[in-house]
Backbone and ligand atoms as CSV (ligand in chain L), in Angstrom:
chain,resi,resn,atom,element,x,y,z
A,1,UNK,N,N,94.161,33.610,116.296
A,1,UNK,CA,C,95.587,33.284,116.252
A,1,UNK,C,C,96.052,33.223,114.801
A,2,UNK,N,N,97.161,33.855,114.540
A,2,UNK,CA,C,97.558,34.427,113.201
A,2,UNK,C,C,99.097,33.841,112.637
A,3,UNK,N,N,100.011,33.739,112.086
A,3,UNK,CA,C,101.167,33.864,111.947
A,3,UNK,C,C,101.528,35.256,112.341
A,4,UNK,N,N,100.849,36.452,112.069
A,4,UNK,CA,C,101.242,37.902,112.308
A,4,UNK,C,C,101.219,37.629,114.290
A,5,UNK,N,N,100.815,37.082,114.764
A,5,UNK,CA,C,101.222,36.647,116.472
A,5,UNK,C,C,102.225,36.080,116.280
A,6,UNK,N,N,103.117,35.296,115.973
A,6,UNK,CA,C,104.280,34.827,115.576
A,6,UNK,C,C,105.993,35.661,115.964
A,7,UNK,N,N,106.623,34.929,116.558
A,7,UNK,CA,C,107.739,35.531,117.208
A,7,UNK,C,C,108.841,35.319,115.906
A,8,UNK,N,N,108.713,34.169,115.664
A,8,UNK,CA,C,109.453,33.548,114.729
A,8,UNK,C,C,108.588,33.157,113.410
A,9,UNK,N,N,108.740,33.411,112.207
A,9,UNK,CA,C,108.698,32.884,111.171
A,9,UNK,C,C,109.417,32.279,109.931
A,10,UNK,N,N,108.923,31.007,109.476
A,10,UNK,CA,C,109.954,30.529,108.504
A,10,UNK,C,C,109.005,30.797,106.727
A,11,UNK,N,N,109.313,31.334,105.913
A,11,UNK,CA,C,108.466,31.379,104.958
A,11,UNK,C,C,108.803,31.052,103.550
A,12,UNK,N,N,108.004,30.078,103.028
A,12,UNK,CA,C,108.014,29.260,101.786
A,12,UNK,C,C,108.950,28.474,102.042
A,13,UNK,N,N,109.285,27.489,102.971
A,13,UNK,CA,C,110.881,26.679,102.855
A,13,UNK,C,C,110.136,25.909,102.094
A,14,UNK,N,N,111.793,25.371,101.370
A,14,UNK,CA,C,112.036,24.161,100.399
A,14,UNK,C,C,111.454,22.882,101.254
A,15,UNK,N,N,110.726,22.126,100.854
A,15,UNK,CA,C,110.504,21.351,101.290
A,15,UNK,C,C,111.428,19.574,100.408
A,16,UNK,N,N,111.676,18.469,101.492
A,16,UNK,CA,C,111.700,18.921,102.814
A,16,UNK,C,C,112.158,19.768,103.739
A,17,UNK,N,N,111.768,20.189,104.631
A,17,UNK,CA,C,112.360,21.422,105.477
A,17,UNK,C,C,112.469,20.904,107.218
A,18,UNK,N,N,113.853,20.833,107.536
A,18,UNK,CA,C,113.870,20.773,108.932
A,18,UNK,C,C,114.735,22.028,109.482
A,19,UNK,N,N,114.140,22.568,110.529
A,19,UNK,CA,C,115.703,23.483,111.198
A,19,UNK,C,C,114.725,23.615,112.755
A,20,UNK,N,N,115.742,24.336,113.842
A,20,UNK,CA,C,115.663,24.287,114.721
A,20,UNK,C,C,114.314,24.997,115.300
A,21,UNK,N,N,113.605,24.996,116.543
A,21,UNK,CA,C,112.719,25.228,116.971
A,21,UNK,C,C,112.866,25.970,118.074
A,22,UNK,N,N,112.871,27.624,117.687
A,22,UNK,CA,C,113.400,28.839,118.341
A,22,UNK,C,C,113.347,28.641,120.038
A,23,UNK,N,N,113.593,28.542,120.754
A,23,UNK,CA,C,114.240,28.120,122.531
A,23,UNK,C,C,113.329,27.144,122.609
A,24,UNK,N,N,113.408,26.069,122.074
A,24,UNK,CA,C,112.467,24.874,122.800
A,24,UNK,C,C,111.174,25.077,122.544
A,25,UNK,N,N,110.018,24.104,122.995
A,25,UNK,CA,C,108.797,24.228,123.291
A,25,UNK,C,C,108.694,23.828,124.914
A,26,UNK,N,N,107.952,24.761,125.354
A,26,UNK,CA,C,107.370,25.302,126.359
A,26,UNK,C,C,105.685,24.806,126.594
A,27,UNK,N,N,104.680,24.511,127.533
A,27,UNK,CA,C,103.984,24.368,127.852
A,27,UNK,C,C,102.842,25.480,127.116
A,28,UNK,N,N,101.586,25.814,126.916
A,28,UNK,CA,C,100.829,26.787,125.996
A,28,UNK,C,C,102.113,27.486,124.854
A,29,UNK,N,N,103.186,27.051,124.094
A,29,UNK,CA,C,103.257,27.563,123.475
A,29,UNK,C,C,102.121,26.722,121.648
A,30,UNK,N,N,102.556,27.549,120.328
A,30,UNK,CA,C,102.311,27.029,119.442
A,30,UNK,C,C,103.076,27.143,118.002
A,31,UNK,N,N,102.743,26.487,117.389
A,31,UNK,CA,C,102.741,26.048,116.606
A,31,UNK,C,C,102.210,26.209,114.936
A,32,UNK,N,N,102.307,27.320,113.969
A,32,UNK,CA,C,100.930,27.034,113.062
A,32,UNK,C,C,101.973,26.916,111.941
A,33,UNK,N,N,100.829,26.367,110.787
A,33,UNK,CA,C,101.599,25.527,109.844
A,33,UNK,C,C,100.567,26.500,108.548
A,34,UNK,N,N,100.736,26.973,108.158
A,34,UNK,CA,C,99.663,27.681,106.902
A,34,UNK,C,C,100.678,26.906,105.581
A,35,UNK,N,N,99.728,26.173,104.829
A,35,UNK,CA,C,100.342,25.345,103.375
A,35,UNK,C,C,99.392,25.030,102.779
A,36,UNK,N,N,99.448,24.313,101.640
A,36,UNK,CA,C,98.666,23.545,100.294
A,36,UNK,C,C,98.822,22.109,100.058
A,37,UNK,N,N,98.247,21.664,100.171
A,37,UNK,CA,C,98.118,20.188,99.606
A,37,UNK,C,C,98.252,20.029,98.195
A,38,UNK,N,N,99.222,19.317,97.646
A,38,UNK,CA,C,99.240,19.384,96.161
A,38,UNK,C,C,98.008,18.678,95.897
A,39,UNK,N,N,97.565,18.858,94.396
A,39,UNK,CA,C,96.387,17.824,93.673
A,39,UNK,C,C,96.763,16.553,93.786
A,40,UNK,N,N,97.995,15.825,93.784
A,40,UNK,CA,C,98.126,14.135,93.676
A,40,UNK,C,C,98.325,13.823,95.037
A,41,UNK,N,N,98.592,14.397,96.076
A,41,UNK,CA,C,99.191,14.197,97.325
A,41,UNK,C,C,98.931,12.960,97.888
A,42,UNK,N,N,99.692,12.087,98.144
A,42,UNK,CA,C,99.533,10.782,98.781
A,42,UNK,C,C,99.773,11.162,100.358
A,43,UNK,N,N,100.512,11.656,101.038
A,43,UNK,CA,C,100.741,11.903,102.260
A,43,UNK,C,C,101.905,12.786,102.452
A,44,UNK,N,N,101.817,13.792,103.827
A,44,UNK,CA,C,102.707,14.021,104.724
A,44,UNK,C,C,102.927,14.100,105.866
A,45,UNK,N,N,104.052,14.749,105.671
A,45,UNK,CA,C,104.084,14.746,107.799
A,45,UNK,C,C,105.097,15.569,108.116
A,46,UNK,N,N,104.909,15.914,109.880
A,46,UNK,CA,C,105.105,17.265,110.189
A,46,UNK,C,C,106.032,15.885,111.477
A,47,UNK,N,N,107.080,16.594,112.062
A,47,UNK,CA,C,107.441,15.560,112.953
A,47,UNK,C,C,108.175,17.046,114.040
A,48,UNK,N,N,108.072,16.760,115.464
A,48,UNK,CA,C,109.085,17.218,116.073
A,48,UNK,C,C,109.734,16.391,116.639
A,49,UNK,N,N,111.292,16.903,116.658
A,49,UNK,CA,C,112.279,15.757,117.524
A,49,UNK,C,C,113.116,16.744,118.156
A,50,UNK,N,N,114.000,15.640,118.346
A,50,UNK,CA,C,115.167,15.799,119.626
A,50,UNK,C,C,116.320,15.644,118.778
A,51,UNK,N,N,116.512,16.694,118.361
A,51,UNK,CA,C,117.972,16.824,117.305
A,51,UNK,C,C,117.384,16.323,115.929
A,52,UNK,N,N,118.556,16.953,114.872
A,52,UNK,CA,C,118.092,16.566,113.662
A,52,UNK,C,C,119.096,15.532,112.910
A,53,UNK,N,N,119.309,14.614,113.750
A,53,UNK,CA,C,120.721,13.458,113.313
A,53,UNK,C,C,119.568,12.576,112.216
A,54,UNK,N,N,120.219,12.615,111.547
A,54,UNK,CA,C,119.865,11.587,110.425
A,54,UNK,C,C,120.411,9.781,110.445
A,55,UNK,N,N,121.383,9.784,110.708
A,55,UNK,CA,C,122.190,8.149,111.328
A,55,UNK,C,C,122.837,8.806,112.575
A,56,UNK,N,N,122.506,7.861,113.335
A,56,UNK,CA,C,120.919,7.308,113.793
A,56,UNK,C,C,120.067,8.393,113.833
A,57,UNK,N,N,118.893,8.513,113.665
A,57,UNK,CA,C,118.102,9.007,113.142
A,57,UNK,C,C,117.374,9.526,114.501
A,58,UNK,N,N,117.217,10.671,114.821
A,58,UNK,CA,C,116.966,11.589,116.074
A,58,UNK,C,C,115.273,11.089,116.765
A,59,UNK,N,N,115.230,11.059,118.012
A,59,UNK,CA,C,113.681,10.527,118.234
A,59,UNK,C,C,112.835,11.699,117.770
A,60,UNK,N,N,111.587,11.440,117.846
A,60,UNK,CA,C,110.714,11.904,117.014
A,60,UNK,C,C,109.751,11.814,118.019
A,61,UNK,N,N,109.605,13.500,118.654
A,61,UNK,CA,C,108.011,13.420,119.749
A,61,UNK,C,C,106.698,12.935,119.442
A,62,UNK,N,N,106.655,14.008,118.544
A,62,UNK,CA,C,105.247,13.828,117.399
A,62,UNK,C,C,105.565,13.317,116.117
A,63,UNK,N,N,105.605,12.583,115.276
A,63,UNK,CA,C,105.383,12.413,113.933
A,63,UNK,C,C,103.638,12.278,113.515
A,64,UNK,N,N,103.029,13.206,112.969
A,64,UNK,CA,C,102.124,14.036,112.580
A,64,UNK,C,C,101.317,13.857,110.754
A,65,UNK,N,N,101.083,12.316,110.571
A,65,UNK,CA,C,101.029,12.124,109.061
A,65,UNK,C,C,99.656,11.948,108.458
A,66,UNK,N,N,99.005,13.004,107.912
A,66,UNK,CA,C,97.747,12.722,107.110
A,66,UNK,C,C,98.132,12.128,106.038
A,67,UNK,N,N,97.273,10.888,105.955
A,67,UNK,CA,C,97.324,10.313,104.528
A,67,UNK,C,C,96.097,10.133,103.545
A,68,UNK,N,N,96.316,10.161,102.336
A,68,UNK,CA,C,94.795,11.128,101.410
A,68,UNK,C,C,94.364,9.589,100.583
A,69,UNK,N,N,95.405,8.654,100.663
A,69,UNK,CA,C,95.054,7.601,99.589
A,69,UNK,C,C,94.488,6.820,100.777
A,70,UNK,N,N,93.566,5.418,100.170
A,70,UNK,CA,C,92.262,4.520,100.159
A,70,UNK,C,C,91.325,4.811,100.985
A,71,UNK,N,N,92.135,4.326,102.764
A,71,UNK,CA,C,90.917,5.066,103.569
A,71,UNK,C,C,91.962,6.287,104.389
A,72,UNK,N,N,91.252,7.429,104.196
A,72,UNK,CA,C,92.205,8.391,104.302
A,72,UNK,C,C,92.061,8.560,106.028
A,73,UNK,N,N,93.294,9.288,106.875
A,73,UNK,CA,C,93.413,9.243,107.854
A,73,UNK,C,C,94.481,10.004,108.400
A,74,UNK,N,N,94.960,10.488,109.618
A,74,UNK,CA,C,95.483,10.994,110.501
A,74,UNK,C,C,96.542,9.869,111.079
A,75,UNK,N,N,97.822,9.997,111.036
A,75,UNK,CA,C,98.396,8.671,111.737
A,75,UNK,C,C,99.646,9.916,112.740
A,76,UNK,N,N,99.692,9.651,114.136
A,76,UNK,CA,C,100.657,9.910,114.903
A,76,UNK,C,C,101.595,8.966,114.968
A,77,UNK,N,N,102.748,9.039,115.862
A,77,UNK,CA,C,103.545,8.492,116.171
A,77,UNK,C,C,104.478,9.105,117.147
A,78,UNK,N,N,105.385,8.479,117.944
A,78,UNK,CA,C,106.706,8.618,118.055
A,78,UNK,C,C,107.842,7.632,117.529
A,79,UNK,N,N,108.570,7.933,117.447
A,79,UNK,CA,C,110.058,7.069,117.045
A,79,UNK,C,C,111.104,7.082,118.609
A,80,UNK,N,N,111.427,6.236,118.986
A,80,UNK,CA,C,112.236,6.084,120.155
A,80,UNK,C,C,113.725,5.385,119.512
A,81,UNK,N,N,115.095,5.553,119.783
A,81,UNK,CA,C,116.178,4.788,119.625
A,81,UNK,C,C,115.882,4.096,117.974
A,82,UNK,N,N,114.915,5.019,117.055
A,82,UNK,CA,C,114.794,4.418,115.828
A,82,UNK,C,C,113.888,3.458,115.674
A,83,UNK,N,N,112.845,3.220,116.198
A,83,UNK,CA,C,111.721,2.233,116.280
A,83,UNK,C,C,110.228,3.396,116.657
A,84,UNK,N,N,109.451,2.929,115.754
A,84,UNK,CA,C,108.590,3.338,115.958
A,84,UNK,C,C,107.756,2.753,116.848
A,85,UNK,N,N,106.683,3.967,117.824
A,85,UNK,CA,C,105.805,3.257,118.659
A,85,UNK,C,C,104.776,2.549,118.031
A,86,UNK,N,N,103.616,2.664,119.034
A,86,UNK,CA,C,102.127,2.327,118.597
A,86,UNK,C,C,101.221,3.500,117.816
A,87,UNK,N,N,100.800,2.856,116.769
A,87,UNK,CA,C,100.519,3.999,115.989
A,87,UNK,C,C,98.741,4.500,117.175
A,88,UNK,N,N,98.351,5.803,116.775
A,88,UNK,CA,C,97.303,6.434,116.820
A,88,UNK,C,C,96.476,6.917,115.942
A,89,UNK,N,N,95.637,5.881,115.264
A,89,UNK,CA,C,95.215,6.540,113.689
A,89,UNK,C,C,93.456,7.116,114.293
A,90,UNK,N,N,93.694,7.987,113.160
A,90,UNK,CA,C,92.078,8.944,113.658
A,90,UNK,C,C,91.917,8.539,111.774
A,91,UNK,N,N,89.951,7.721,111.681
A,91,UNK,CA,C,90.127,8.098,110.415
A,91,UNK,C,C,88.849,9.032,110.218
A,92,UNK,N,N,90.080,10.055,109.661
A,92,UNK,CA,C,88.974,11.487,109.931
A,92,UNK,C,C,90.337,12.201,108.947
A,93,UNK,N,N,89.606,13.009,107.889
A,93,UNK,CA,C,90.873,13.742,107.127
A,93,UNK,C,C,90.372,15.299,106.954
A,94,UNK,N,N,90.670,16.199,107.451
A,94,UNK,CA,C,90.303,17.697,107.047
A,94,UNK,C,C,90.915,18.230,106.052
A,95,UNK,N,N,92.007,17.389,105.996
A,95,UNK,CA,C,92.846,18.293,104.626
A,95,UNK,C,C,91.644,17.138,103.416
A,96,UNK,N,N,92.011,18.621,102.315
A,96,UNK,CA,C,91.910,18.060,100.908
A,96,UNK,C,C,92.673,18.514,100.090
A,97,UNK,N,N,92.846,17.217,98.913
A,97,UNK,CA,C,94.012,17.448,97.775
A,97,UNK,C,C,93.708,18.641,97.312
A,98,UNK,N,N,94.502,19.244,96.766
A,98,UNK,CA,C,94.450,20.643,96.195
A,98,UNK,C,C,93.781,22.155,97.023
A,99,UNK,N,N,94.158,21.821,98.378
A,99,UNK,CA,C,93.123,22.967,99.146
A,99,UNK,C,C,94.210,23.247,99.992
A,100,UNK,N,N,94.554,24.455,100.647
A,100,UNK,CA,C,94.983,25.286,101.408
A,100,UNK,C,C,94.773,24.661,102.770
A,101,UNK,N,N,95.602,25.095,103.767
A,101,UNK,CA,C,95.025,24.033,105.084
A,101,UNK,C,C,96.046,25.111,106.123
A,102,UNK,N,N,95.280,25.523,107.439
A,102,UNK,CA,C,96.362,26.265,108.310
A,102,UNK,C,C,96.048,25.082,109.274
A,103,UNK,N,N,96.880,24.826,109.938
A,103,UNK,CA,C,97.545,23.445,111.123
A,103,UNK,C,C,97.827,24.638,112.177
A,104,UNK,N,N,97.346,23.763,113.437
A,104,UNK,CA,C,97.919,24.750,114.684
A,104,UNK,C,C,98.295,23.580,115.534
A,105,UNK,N,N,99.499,23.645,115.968
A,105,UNK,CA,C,100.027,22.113,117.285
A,105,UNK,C,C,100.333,23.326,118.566
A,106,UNK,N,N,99.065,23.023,119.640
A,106,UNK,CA,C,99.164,23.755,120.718
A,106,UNK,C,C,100.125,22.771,121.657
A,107,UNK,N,N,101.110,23.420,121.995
A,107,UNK,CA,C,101.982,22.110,123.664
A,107,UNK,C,C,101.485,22.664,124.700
A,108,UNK,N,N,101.085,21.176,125.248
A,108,UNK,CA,C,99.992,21.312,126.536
A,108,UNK,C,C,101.291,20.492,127.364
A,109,UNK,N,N,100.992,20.631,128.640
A,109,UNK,CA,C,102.090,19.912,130.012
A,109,UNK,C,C,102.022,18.397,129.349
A,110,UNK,N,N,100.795,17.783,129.028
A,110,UNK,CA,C,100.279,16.647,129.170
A,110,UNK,C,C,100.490,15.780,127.946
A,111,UNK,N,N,100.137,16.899,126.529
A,111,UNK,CA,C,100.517,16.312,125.350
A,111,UNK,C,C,99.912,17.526,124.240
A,112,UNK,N,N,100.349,16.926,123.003
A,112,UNK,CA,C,100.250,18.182,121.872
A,112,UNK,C,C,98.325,18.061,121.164
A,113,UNK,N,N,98.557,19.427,121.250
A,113,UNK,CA,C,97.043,19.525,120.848
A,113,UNK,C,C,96.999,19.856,119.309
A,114,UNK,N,N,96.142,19.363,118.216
A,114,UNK,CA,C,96.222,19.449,116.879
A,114,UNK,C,C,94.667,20.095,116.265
A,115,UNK,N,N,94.682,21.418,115.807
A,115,UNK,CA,C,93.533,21.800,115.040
A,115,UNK,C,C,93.796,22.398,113.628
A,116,UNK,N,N,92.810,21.634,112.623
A,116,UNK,CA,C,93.231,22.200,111.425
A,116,UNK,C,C,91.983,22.970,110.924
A,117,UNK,N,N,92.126,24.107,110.169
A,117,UNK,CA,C,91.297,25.620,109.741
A,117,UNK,C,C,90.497,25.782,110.699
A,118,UNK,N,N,90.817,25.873,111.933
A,118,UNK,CA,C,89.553,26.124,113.062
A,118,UNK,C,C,89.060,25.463,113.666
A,119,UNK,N,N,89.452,23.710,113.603
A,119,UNK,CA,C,88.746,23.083,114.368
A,119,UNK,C,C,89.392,22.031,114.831
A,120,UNK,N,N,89.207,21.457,116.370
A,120,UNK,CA,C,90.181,20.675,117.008
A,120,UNK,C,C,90.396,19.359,116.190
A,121,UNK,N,N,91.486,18.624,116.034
A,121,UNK,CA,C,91.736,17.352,115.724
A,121,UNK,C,C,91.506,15.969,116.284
A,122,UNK,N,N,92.947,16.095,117.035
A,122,UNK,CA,C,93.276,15.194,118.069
A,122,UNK,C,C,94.196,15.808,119.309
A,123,UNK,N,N,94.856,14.898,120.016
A,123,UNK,CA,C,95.490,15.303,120.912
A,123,UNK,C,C,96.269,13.693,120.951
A,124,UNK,N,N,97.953,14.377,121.407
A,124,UNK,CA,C,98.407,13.448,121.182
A,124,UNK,C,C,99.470,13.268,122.626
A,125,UNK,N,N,99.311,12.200,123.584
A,125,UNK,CA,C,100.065,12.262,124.821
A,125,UNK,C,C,101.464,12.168,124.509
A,126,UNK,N,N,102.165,13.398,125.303
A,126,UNK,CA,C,103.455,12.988,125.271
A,126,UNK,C,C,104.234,11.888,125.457
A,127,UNK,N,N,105.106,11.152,124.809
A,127,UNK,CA,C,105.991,10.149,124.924
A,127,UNK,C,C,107.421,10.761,125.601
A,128,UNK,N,N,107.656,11.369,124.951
A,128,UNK,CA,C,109.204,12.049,124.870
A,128,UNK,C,C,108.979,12.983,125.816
A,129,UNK,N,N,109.733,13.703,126.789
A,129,UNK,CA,C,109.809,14.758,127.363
A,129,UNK,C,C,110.216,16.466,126.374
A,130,UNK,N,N,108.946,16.908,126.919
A,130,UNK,CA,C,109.061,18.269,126.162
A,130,UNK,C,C,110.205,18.544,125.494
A,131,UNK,N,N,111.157,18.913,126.837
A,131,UNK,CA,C,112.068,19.278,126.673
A,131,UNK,C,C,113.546,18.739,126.371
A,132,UNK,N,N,113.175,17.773,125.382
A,132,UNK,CA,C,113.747,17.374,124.423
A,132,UNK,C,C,113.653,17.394,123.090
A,133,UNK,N,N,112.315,18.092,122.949
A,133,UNK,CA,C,111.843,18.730,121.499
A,133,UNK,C,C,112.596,19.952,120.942
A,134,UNK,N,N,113.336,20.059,120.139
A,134,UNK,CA,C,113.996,21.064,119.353
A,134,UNK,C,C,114.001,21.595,117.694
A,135,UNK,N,N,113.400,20.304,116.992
A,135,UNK,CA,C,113.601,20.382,115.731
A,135,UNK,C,C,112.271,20.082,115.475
A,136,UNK,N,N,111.642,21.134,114.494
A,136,UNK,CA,C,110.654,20.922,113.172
A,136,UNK,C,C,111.328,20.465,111.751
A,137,UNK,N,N,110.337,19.667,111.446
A,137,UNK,CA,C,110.380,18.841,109.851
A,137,UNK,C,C,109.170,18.485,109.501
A,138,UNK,N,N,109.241,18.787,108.349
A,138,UNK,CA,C,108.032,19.029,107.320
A,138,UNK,C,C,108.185,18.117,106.186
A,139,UNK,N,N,107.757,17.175,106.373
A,139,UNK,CA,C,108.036,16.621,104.239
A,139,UNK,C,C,106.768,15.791,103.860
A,140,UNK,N,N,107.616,15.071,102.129
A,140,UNK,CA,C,106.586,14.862,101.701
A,140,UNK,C,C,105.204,15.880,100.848
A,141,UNK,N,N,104.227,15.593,100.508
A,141,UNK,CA,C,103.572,15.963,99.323
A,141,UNK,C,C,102.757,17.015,99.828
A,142,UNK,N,N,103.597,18.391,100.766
A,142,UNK,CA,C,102.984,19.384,100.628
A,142,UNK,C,C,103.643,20.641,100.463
A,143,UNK,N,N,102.810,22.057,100.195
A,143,UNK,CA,C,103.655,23.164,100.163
A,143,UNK,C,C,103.360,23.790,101.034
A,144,UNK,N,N,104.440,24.504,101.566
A,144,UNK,CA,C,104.356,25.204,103.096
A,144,UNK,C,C,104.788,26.645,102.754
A,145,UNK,N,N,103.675,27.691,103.245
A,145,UNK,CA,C,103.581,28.877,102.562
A,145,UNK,C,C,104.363,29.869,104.246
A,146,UNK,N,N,103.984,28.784,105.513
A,146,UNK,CA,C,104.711,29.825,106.577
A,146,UNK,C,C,104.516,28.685,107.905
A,147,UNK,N,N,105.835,28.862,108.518
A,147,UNK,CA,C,105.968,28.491,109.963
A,147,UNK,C,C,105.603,29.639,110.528
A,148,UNK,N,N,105.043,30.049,111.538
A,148,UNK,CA,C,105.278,29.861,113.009
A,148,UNK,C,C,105.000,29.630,113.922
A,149,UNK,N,N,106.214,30.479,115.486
A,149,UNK,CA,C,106.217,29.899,116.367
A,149,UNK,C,C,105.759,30.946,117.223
A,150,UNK,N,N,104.686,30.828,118.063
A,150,UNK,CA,C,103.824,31.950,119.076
A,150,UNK,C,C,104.499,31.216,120.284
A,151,UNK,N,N,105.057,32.402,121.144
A,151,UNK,CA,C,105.571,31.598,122.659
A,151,UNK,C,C,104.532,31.388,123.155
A,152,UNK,N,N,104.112,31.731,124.383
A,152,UNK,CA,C,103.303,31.309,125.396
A,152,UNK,C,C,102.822,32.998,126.531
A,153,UNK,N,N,102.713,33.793,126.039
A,153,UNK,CA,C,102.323,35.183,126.333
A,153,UNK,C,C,103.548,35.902,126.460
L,1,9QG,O1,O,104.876,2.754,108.293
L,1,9QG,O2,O,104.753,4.452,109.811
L,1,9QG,C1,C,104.488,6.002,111.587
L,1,9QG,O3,O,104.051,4.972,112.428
L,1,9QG,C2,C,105.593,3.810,108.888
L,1,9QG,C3,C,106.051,4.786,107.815
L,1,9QG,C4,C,106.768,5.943,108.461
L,1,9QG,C5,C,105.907,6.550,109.553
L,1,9QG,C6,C,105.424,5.467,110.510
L,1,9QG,O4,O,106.907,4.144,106.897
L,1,9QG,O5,O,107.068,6.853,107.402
L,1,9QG,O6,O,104.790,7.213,108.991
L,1,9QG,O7,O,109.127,9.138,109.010
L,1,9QG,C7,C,108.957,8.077,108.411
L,1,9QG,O8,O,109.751,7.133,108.443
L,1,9QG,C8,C,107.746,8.071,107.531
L,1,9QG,C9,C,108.009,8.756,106.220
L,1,9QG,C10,C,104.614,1.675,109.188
């Protein structure tokens, strides 16, 4: 699985970068994220939501945050009505500062599946209904060399 499989691509956005998420997500569709971790990188995160309202601030299916400082780790989330849930921390970090990293978020019926350079992550149960997912956002301390979005065959 490639970006060149890719229906849609977004390439080098300014980060931060949010815009819409070409007809929804769908059940086996995906997701890949090909970027760089800067050398100082304290953390980022990849979030999908349900609109991109800023006040009030749009729910958030996945919020998706590796963090590189003390004990480094994987933190999920959702955001509901502006409150965050219960976090899901994995401490397990595949990214490294200054290294290249391709991200793949497979949508499963059940919940989003996460593998980074080849190898599975986590998996994260849906909160939000799919199909209320519309918007990708990216920020924070990385560079993003290409979105995309592979439908589902
Ligand atoms: O810290 O944790 C995830 O549970 C919060 C962070 C918040 C999230 C959240 O401040 O930060 O990571 O999107 C956000 O608001 C980010 C940047 C308990």
């Amino acid at each position: 699985m490639s970006v060149a499989n890719a229906k849609h691509t977004v390439l080098d956005p300014v980060i931060p970068y949010t815009g819409p998420i070409p007809g929804g997500l769908h059940p086996g569709e995906i997701i890949i994220i090909q970027g760089t971790v800067p050398p100082e990188a304290d953390r980022f995160q990849v979030d999908l939501s349900s609109g991109c309202s800023t006040k009030p601030r749009s729910d958030v299916a996945l919020h998706f945050s590796p963090r590189f400082s003390d004990s480094p780790c994987v933190v999920c989330n959702s955001l509901l009505q502006e409150e965050w849930g219960k976090e899901e921390t994995l401490h397990q970090l595949p990214y490294k500062r200054g290294a290249p990293f391709e991200t793949i978020i497979l949508v499963n019926k059940n919940g989003f599946k996460v593998a980074v350079n080849g190898t599975h992550l986590l998996e994260y149960k849906h909160r939000i209904p799919l199909t209320r997912v519309d918007t990708f956002s990216i920020s924070g301390n990385v560079r993003v060399h290409a979105i995309g979005y592979i439908p589902n065959s």
